[in-house]
N, C-alpha and C positions, 0 to 999 in steps of 0.2 A: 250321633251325639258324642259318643266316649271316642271317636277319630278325633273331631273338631275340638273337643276340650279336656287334656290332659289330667283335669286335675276329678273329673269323673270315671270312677269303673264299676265293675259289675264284680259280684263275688256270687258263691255255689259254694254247698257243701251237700255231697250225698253219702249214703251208708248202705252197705250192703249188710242190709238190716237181717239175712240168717247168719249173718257171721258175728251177731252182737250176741255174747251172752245173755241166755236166757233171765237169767235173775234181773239185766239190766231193760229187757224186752219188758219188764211185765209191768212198767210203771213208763210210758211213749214219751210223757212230758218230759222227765229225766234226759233224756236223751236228744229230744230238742233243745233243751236248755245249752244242754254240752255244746251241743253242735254249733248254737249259735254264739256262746264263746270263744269256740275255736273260730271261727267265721269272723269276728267282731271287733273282739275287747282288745286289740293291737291298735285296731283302726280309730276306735271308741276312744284308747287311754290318749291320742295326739290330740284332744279337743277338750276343752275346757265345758263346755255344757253339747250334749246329744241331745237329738229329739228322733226319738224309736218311736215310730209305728207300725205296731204291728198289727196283726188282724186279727178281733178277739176270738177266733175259733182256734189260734196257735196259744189262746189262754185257756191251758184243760187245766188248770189246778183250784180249788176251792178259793185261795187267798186271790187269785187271780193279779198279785204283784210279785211274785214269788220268782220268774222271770227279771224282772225290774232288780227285784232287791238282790238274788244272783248276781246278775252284774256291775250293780251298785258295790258288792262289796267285793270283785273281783278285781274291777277299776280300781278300788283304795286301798287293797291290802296286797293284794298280787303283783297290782303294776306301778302302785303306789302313787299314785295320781290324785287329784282333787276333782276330778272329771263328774260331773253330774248331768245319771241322764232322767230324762223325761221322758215318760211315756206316756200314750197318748192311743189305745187299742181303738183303731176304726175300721168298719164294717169295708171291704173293699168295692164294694159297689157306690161306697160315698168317695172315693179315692182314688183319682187318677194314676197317682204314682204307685200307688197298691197294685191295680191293675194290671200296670207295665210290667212290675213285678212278678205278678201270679202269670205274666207271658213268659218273661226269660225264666223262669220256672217250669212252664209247660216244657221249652222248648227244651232243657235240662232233661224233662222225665220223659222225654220222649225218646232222648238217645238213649236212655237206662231200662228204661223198663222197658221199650216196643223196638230197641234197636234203629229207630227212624234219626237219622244226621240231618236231613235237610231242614231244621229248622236251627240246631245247635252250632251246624258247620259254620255257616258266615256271622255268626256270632262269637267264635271259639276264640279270637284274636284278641276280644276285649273281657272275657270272662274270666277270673280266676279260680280256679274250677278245686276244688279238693276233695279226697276221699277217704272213707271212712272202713275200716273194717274189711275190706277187700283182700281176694287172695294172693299172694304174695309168687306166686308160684305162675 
């Protein structure tokens, strides 16, 4: 799919989550949220209306828009844009593209966590892949 149509890609963000500060460790949402601005809100500010789904288990916060309204005012004051996105949290078992997702995902946590490449290798060419917190050394 992302050979045949350029104007589709894939994006990753991992963290080599003992090397996060513990103060930042003890509240995981926080830390998603970041991530997925850094992952995003480049992509997010070139468009005039987004439609974010994500999958409400990545909503651990009580207000459960707090995600939403993050980037809402990151888009408008950060990158100064009129950009509004929508969100729209669905279960990924209702959601085909969720699905797809939680696979180039797997195949992600499997070169990090379990060391296993045969699923990330022939995907690596279309993945933009970034890291978080890693040793520098």
């Amino acid at each position: 799919m992302a050979r045949d149509h350029s104007d589709i890609g894939f994006r990753a963000i991992v963290a080599q989550k003992r090397n996060v500060m513990d103060h930042i460790r003890t509240d995981p949402n926080k830390l998603y949220n970041y991530m997925t601005r850094l992952l995003l809100l480049e992509e997010m500010a070139r468009h005039d209306t987004i439609h974010f789904v994500p999958d409400p288990r990545s909503m651990r916060v009580e207000s459960g828009r707090s995600l939403h309204d993050y980037l809402q005012t990151e888009l408008w004051f950060t990158q100064g844009t009129s950009t509004r996105p929508h969100t729209n949290p669905v279960d990924s078992k209702h959601c085909l593209n969720l699905q797809f997702t939680d696979m180039l995902a797997g195949a992600v946590q499997s070169h990090f966590e379990h060391g296993q490449d045969a699923y990330l290798a022939p995907l690596s060419a279309f993945i933009k892949l970034s890291k978080l917190y890693f040793d520098r050394s």
